[in-house]
C-alpha positions in Angstrom: 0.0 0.0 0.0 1.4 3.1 -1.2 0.4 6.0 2.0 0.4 9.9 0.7 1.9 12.8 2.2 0.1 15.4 3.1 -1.7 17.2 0.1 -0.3 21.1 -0.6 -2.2 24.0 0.7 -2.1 27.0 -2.3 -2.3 30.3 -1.6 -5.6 31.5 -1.0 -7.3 34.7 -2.8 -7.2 36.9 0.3 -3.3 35.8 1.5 -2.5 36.6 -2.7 -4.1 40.0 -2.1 -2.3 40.5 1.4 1.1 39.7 -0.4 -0.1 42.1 -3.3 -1.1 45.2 -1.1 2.2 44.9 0.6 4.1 45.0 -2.5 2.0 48.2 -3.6 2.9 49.6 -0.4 6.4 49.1 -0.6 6.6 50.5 -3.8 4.9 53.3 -2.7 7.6 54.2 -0.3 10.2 53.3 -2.4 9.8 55.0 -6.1 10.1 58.4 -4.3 12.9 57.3 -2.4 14.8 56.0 -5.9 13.7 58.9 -7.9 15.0 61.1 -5.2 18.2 59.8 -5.6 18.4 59.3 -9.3 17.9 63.1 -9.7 20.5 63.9 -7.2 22.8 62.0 -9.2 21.6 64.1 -12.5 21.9 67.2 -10.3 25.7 66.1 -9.4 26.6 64.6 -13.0 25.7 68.6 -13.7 27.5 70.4 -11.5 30.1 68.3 -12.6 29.7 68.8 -16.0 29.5 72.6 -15.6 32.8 72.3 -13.6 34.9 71.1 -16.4 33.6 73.8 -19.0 34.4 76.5 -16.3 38.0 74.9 -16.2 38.0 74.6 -20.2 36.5 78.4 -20.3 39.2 79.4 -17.7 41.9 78.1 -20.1 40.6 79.7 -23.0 40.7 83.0 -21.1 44.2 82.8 -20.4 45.2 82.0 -24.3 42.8 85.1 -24.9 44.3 87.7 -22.7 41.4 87.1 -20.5 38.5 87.2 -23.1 35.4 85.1 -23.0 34.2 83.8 -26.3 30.5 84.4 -28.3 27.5 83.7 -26.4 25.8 82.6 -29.6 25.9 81.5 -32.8 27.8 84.6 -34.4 29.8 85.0 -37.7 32.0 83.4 -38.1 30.2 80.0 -37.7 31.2 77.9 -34.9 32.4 81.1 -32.7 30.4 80.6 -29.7 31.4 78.9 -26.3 29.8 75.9 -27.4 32.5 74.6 -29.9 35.4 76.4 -28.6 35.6 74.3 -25.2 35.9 71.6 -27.4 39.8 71.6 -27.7 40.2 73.0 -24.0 38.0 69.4 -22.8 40.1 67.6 -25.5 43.3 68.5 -23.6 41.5 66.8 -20.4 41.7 63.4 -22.1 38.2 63.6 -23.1 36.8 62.0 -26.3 34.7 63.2 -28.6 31.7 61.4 -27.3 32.8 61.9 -23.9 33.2 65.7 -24.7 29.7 66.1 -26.2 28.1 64.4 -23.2 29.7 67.4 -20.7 28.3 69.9 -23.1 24.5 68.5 -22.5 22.9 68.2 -19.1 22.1 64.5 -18.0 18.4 65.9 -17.2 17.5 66.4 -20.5 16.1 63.3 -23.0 18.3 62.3 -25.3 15.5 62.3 -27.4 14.7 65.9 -27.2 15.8 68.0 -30.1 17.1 71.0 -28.6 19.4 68.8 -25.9 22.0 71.1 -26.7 21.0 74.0 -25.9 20.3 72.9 -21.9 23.3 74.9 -21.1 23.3 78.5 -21.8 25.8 81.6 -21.5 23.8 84.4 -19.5 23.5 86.7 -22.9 24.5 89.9 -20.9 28.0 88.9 -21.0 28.2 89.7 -24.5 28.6 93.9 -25.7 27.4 95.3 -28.7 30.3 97.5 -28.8 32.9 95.0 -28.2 31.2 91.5 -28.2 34.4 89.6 -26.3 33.6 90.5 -22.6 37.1 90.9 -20.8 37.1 89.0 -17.6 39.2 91.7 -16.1 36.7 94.1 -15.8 33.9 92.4 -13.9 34.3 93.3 -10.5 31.8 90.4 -8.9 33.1 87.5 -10.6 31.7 85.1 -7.9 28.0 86.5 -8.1 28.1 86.9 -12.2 26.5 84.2 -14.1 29.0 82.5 -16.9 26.7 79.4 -18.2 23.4 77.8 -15.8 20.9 75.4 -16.8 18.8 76.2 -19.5 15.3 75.4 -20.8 15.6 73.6 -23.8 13.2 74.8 -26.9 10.5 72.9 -28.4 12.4 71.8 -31.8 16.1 72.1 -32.9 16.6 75.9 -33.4 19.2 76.2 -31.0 20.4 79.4 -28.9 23.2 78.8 -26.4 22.2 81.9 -24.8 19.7 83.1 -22.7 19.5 84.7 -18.8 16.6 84.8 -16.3 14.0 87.6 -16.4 15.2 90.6 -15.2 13.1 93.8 -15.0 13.8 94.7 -18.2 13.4 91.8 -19.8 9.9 90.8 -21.9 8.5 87.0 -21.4 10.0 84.1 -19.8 13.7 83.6 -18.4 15.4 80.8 -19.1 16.3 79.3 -16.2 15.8 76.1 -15.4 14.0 74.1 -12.5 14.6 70.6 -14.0 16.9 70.1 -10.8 15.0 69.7 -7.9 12.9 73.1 -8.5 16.2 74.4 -9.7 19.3 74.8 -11.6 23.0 74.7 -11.5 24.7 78.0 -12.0 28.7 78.2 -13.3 29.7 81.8 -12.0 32.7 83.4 -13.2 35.4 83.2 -10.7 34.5 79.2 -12.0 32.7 77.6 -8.8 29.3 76.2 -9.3 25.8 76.6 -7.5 22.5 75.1 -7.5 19.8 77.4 -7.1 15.5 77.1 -6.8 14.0 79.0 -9.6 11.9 80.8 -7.2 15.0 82.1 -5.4 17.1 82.9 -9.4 13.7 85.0 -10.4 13.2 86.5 -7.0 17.0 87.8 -7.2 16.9 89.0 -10.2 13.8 90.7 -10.2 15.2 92.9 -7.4 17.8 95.2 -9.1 19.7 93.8 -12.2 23.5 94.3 -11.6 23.0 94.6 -7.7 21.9 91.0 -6.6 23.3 88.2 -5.1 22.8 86.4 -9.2 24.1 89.1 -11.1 23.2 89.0 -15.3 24.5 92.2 -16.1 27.9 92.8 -14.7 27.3 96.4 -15.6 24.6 97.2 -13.6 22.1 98.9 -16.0 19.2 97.9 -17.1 19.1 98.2 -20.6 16.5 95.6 -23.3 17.9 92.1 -23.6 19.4 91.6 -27.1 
């Protein structure tokens, strides 16, 4: 006579829905928890990345006699900060790919368009009367803005300028808050912030020239260009 163990017990529906409301819970808790930390590590990839064009904008000063290059696209072509880090981030060991991927913020898609334009050079740098700003002659390096994060257009017409609104300035800035509410700011004596956007707008909606975030290193308050 063959004798039979014990037959197996399943689950039943309410312990399955016990073990699934858990799981929902946990995950609850969790997902902010991860996506917390996976944006501070965006946030810190950035402020990295902003760090190494400051050092590659620092050394093209001091080949320059102390000038910064275009803020923009200007004539001739490829004469804006954008490509002429390139050789200053080459000399860092960096390759090409590697070089393109400090030029773009980690918290933009890669599918977006207009990825390149998530860092900007604050546009009051620039003069109409002599377009290279001279280093030398801004007398608040720390609190001038050199390159922040950027909002990124909706297509691929690119500007690798911009600033936040100032008094004087007509629609939106173009800060970004894709950081925690906030940005990452490269000022010009080379060290890197982060910033809310409520605290960026705030300051420089104060007195253009006078804040702690200064746009225009001269102090007036004359239309964007």
């Amino acid at each position: 006579m063959k004798f039979r163990g014990p037959a197996k017990k399943g689950f039943t529906l309410i312990e399955l829905l016990v073990v699934i409301g858990i799981i929902g819970v946990l995950a609850a808790i969790l997902l902010p928890t991860l996506q917390s930390a996976r944006e501070k590590a965006r946030t810190s990839k950035c402020q990295s990345n902003l760090h190494q064009i400051g050092v590659a904008l620092l050394a093209y000063t001091t080949d320059f006699q102390g000038l910064l290059p275009h803020e923009d696209d200007k004539d001739p072509p490829n004469s804006c900060w954008y490509y002429l880090v390139d050789p200053y981030l080459e000399t860092r060991g960096l390759e090409d790919a590697e070089i393109n991927e400090v030029k773009l913020c980690p918290g933009v898609a890669k599918s977006k368009e207009s990825r390149a334009e998530s860092y900007r050079m604050n546009s009051k740098l620039e003069l109409s009367d002599e377009p290279f700003r001279d280093t030398g002659t801004i007398s608040r390096g720390a609190a001038t803005v050199c390159i922040f994060d950027g909002v990124t257009g909706p297509d691929a017409t690119l500007k690798f300028k911009g600033r936040a609104k100032t008094p004087d300035q007509k629609g939106d800035g173009d800060f970004s808050k894709r950081h925690h509410g906030g940005g990452n700011i490269l000022f010009l004596d080379w060290h890197v912030k982060w910033y809310s956007k409520d605290h960026v707008d705030s300051d420089s909606m104060k007195n253009d020239g006078q804040g702690e975030i200064i746009w225009n290193p001269d102090g007036s308050t004359d239309s964007d260009t």
